[in-house]
C-alpha positions as CSV (number, residue, x, y, z in Angstrom):
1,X,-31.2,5.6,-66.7
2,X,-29.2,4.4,-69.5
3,X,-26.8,7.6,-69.6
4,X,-26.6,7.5,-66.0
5,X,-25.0,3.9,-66.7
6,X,-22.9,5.2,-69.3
7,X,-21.7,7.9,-67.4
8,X,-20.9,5.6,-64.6
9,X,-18.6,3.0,-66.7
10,X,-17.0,5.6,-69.7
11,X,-13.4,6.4,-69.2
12,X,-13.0,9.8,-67.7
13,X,-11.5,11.3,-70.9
14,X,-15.0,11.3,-72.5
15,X,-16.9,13.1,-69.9
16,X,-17.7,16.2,-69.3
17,X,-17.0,17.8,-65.7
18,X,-20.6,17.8,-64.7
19,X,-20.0,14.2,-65.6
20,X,-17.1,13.1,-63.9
21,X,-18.0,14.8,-60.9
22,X,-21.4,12.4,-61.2
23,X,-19.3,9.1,-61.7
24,X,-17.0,10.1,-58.4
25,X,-19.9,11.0,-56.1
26,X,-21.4,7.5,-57.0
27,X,-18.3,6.1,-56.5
28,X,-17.4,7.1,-53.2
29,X,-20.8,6.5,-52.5
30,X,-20.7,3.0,-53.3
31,X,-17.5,2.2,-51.1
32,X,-18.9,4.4,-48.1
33,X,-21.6,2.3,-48.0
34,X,-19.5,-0.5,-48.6
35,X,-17.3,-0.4,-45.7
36,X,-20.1,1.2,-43.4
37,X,-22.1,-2.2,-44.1
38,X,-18.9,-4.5,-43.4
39,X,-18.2,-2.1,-40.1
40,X,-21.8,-2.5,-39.3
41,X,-21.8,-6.4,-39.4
42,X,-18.1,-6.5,-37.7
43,X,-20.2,-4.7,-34.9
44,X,-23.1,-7.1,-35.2
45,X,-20.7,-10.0,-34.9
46,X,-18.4,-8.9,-32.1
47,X,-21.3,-8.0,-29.8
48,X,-23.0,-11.6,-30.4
49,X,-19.3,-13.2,-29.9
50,X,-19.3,-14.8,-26.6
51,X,-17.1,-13.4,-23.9
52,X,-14.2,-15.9,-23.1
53,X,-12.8,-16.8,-19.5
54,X,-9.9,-14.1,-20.2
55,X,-12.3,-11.6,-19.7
56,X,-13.3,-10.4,-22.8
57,X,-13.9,-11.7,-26.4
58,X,-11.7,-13.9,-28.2
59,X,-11.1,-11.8,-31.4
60,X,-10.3,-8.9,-29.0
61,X,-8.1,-11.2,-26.6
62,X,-6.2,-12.5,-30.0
63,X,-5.3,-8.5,-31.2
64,X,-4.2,-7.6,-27.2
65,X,-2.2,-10.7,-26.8
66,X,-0.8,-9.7,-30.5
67,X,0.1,-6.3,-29.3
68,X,1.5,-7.8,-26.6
69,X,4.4,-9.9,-28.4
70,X,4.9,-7.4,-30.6
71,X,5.5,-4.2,-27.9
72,X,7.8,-7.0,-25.9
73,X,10.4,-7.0,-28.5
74,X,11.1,-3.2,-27.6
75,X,11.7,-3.6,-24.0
76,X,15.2,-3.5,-22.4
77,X,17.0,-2.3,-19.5
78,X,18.3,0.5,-21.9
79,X,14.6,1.5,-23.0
80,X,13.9,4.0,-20.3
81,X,10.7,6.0,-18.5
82,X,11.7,9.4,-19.6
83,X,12.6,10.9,-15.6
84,X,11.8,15.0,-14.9
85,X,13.5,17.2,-12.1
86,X,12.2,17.1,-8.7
87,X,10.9,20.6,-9.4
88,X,8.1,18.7,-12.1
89,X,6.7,16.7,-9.2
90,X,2.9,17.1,-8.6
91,X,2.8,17.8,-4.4
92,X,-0.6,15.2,-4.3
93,X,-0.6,12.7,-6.9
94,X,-4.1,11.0,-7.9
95,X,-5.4,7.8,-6.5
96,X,-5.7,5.3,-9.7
97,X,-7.8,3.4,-8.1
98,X,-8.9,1.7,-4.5
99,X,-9.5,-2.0,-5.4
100,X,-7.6,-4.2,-2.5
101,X,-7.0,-1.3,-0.1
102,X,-10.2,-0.5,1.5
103,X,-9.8,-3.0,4.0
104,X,-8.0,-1.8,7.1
105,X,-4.7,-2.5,7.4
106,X,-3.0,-4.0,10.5
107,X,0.3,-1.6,10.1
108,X,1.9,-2.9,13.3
109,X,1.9,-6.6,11.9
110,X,2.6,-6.2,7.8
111,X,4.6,-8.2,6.5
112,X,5.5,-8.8,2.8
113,X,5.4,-12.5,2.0
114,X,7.7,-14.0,-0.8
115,X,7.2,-17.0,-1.1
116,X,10.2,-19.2,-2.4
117,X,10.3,-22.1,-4.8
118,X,11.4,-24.0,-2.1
119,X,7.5,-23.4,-0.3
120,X,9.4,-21.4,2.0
121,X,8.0,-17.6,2.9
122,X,10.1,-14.8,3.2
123,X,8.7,-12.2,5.5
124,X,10.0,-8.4,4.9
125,X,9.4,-5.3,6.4
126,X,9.8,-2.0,5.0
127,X,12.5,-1.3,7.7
128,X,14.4,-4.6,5.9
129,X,14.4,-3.0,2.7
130,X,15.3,0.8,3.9
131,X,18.9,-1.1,4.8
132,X,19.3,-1.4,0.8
133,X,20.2,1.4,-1.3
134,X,17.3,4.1,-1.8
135,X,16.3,4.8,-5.3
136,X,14.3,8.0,-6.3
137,X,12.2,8.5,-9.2
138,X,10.5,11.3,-11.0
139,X,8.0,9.8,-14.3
140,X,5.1,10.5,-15.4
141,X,2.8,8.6,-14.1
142,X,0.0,7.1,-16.5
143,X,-3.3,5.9,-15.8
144,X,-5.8,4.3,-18.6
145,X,-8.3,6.3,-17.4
146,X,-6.4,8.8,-19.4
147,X,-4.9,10.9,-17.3
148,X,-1.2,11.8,-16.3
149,X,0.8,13.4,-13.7
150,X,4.5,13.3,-13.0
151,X,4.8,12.0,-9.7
152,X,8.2,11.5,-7.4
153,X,8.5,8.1,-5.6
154,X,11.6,6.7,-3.6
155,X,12.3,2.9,-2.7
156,X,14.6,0.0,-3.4
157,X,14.9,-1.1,-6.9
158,X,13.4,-4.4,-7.4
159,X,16.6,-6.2,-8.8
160,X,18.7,-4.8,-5.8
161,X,15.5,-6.3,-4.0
162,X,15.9,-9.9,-5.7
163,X,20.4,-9.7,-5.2
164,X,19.8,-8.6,-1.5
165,X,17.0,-11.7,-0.4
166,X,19.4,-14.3,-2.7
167,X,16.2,-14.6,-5.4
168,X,18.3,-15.2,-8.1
169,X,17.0,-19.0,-8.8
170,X,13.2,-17.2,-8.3
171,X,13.2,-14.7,-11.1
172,X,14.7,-17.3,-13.5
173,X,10.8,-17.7,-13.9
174,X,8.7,-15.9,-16.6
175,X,6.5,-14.1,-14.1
176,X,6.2,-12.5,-10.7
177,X,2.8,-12.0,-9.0
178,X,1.6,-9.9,-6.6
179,X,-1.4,-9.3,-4.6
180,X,-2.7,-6.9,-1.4
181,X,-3.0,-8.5,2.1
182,X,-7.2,-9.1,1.4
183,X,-6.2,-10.6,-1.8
184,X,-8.4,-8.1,-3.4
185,X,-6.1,-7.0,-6.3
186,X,-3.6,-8.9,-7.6
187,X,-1.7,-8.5,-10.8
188,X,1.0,-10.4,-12.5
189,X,4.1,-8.9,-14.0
190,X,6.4,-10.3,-16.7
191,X,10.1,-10.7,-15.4
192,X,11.9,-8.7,-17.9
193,X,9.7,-5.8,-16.7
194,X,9.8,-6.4,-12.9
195,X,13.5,-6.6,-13.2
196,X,14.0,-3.5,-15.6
197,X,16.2,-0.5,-14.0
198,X,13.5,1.9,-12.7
199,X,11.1,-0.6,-11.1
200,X,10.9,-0.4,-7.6
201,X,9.2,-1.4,-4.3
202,X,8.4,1.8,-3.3
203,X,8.0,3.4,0.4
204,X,8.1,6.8,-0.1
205,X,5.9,9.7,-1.8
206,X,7.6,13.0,-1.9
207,X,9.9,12.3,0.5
208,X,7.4,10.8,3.4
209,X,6.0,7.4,3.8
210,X,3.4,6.3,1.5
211,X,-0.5,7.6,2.5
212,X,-2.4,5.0,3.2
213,X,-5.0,5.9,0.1
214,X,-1.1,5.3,-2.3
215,X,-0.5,1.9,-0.5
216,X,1.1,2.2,3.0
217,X,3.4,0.4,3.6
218,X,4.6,-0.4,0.1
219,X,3.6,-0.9,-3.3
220,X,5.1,-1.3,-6.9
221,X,6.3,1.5,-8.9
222,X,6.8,0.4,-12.6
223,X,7.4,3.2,-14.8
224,X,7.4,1.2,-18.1
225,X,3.8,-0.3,-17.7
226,X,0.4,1.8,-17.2
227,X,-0.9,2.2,-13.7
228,X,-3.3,-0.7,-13.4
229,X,0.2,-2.9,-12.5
230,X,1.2,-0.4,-10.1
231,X,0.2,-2.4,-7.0
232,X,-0.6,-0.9,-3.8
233,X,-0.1,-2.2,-0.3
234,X,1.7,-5.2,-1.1
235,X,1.1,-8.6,0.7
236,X,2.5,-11.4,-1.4
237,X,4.9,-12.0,-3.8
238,X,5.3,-15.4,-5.6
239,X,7.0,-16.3,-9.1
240,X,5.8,-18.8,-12.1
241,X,6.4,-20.0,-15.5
242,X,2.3,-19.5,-15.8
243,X,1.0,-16.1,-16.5
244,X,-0.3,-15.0,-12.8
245,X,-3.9,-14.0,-12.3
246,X,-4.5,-10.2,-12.9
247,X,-7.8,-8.1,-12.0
248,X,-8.3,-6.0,-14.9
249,X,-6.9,-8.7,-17.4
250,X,-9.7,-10.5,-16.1
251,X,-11.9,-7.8,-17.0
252,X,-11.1,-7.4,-20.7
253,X,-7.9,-5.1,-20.4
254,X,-4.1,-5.9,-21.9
255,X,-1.9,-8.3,-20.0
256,X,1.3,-6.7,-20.6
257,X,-0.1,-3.5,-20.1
258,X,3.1,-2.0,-21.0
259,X,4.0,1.6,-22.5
């Protein structure tokens, strides 16, 4: 036991090899089981932490919303979605999701509401926005499930949207939110994103009107954020200073949500 100690704390230049290789296996021992213990009682901790009323535990709330304010820095109009040819275009995109459209939809009567600081409501129709100019876009479309398809959409982009409707005053706010007619989704959207160059409120999928299963009559297409703030079937609109409630923030995921 005693040259096992010795081996352990001599300086390397008077051991043999069969005893240096001794002294780094303990070594790396020692600090693997180090760190494996810490991980372990990191584990031990987080699981026992209780979850907060943002969905899910503060330590992991305190590194998203981190992320968060660090990733915001990078965004500006001149940070764009990388955009393929037409030719890259899936012909039937995935669903990401049905949350807030399962309902049925009364077609003939939709409406999207925005509702103005004044308490007025704005209420558009798709035909109202097809008078603006039409704005294509081919992106890759990214979904935190993992998966990714480049996808072609058309609409009106959302800051021709806001010039055309006089919503200048509106998005001097920090956020817009959305949410379907049954209020069954909603999300809320940062204005330097909502008002960034490719975001649009979009009617079209490959040229024809939006299936109902991609949000008929219209939904958000935000190439800069993951798919979870893509709203479908869009019913209101409304701006604040506050952060907005959003469904999958409130279940543990990233605010910003941005790529």
């Amino acid at each position: 036991m005693a040259n096992f100690f010795t081996t352990i704390f001599a300086k390397n230049s008077k051991l043999s090899t069969d005893q240096l290789i001794l002294k780094k296996t303990v070594i790396s021992f020692f600090f693997f089981f180090l760190f494996a213990g810490a991980a372990f009682w990191g584990w031990k901790w987080l699981r026992h932490e209780s979850t907060s009323a943002k969905g899910t535990r503060p330590l992991l709330r305190n590194v998203l919303n981190t992320n968060e304010s660090i990733f915001k820095t990078f965004l500006s109009g001149k940070n764009l979605a990388k955009e393929y040819p037409l030719s890259k275009a899936v012909s039937n995109p995935r669903v990401n999701g049905y949350e807030g459209i399962r309902s049925p939809l009364d077609s003939a009567n939709w409406k999207m509401n925005v509702i103005l600081q004044s308490g007025d409501t704005l209420k558009i129709t798709v035909e109202d926005l097809q008078k603006l100019p039409k704005t294509d876009i081919v992106f890759d479309f990214k979904c935190i499930e993992g998966w990714s398809q480049v996808t072609h959409w058309a609409g009106v982009r959302f800051r021709d949207f806001v010039k055309a409707f006089g919503l200048t005053d509106e998005t001097a706010k920090k956020y817009v939110g959305l949410a379907t007619p049954d209020n069954g989704y909603y999300v809320g959207i940062d204005m330097p994103c909502i008002m960034h160059p490719q975001t649009i409120l979009c009617y079209e999928m490959n040229g024809k009107p939006l299936p109902l299963n991609q949000g008929y009559p219209l939904r958000l297409i935000i190439p800069v954020k993951y798919g979870i703030k893509h709203l479908k079937r869009i019913g209101t609109m409304y701006f604040d200073n506050k952060r907005p409630p959003d469904y999958w923030y409130e279940r543990g995921y990233d605010y910003f949500s941005g790529l």
